[in-house]
N, C-alpha and C positions, 0 to 999 in steps of 0.2 A: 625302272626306277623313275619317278615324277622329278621333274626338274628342282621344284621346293626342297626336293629329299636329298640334292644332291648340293643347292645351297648350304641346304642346313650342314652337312657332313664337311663343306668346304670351309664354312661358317667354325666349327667346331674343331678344325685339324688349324685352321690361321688362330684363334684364340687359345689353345694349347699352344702354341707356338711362343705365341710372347707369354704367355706364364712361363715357358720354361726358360725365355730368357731374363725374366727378371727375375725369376726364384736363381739360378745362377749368378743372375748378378748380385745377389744377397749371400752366398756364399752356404744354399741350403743343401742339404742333405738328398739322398733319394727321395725319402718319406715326403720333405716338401717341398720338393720337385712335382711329383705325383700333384700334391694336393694343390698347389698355385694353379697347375696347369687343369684340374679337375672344377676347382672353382670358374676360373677366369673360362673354360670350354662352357659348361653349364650353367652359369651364375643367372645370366639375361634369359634364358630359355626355362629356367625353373620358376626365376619370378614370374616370367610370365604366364606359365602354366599356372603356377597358384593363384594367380588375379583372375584368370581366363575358370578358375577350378574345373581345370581339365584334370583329372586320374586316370591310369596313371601318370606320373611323371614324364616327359618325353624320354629320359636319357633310362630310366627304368622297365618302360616300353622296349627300346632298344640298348639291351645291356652289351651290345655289342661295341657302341659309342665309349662306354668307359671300356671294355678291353682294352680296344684302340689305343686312348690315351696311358693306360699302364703299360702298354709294353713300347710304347712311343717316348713314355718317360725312363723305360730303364736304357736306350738306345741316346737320347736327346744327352742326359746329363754326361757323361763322358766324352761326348760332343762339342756339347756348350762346353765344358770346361778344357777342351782341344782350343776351341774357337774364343776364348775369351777374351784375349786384346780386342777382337773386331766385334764385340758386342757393347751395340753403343743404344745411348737414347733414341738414334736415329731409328734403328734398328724396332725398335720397340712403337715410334711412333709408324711406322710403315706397317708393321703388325697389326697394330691399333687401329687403323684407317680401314684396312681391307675388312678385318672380321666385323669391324661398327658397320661396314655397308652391305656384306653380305648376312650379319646378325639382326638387323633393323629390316633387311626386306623381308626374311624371316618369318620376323616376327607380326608384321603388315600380314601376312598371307594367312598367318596361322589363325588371326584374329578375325580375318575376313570369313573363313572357312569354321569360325566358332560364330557367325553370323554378328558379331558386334557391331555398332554404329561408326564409319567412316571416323571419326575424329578419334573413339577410345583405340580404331585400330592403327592408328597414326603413332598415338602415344603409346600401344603397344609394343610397336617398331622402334620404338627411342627407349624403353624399357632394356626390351631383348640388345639392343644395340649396345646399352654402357656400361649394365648393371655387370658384368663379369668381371669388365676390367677395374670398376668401382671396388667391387672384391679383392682381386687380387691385389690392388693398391691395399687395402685398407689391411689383406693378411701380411704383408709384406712391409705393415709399418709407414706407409706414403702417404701423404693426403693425396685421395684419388685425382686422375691426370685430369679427368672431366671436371674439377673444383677446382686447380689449381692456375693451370695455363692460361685462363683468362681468352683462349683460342673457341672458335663457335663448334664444340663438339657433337653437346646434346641436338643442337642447332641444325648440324648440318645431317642429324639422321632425322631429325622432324620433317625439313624440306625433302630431302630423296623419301620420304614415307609418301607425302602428299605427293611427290610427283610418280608414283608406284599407283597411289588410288585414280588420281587424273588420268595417265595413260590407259589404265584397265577401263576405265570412266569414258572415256571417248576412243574406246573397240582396239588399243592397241593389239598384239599379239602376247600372250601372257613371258611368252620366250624373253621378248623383247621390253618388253615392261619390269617383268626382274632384272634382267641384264645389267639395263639401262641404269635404272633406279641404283640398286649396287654399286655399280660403279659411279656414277654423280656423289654418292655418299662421298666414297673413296676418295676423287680428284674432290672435291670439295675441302675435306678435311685435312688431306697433302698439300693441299693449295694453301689454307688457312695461318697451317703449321711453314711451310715455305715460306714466305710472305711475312708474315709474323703480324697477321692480322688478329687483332683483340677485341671482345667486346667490351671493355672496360679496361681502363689505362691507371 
């Protein structure tokens, strides 16, 4: 299995993850349990395919990805709902951070591999990066966290995009150019969010 594949699949089990903690913390049902965690998994990875009009879909390609998520959402919500004192914003922001950075490198690679122009593949990566959690905010009733927080989210998957094309750009190892990039996302956005640094006040 190529390392991108195994992003992606990490990419996809961290953003199920907080769907399912915020459709819990809404007080949903199985049904939209399943579906928060179905959008917010695929949301960024669909658009992108449909910009990129790659067919099939990725997740439709591998219907194995949504199994996953079905049987991870009948397991998760009696879980979550064990665990629900200790589901916090925190919780959701830590969530948030990890799948934006391994969702945005992603998506950089998948765009580079549909041969696109360095900058649409940047904004690729910032696409696949927010649009799922923009989803599940917006099924879930929230103004999305990427609109709201005032925090450099889109932001901080643009920079780890461009710093994923630079290191491939000047011969890094691709191991370590994903890694890398991912995680910069990540400590970026945690950083951001800790600090309570704002782009506008």
């Amino acid at each position: 299995m190529s390392l991108i594949k195994i992003i992606e699949i990490m990419a996809i089990l961290v953003g199920a993850f907080s769907g399912f903690i915020e459709a819990r913390r809404k007080r949903m049902d199985l049904v939209g349990v399943f579906t928060v965690a179905f959008i917010t998994a695929f949301g960024g990875g669909t658009m992108r395919d449909l910009l990129l009009d790659k067919r099939p879909l990725f997740w439709v390609t591998h219907q194995e990805y949504a199994i996953l998520i079905f049987f991870l959402a009948l397991m998760a919500a009696p879980l979550i709902r064990t665990l629900r004192q200790v589901v916090s914003e925190r919780m959701i922001v830590i969530a948030d951070a990890i799948g934006l950075g391994l969702f945005s490198i992603a998506g950089v690679a998948s765009a580079l591999d549909a041969h696109m122009p360095i900058f649409i593949a940047s904004m690729m990566g910032v696409i696949t990066g927010i649009f799922g959690g923009v989803l599940r905010d917006i099924v879930c009733n929230e103004v999305p966290m990427v609109f709201r927080d005032g925090k450099p989210y889109a932001i901080c998957a643009f920079i780890g995009s461009w710093m994923f094309l630079l290191l491939k750009k000047y011969g890094a190892s691709p191991d370590f150019a994903l890694w890398s990039s991912a995680m910069a996302i990540t400590v970026m956005r945690l950083a951001s969010w800790a600090l309570d640094l704002r782009i506008m006040r």
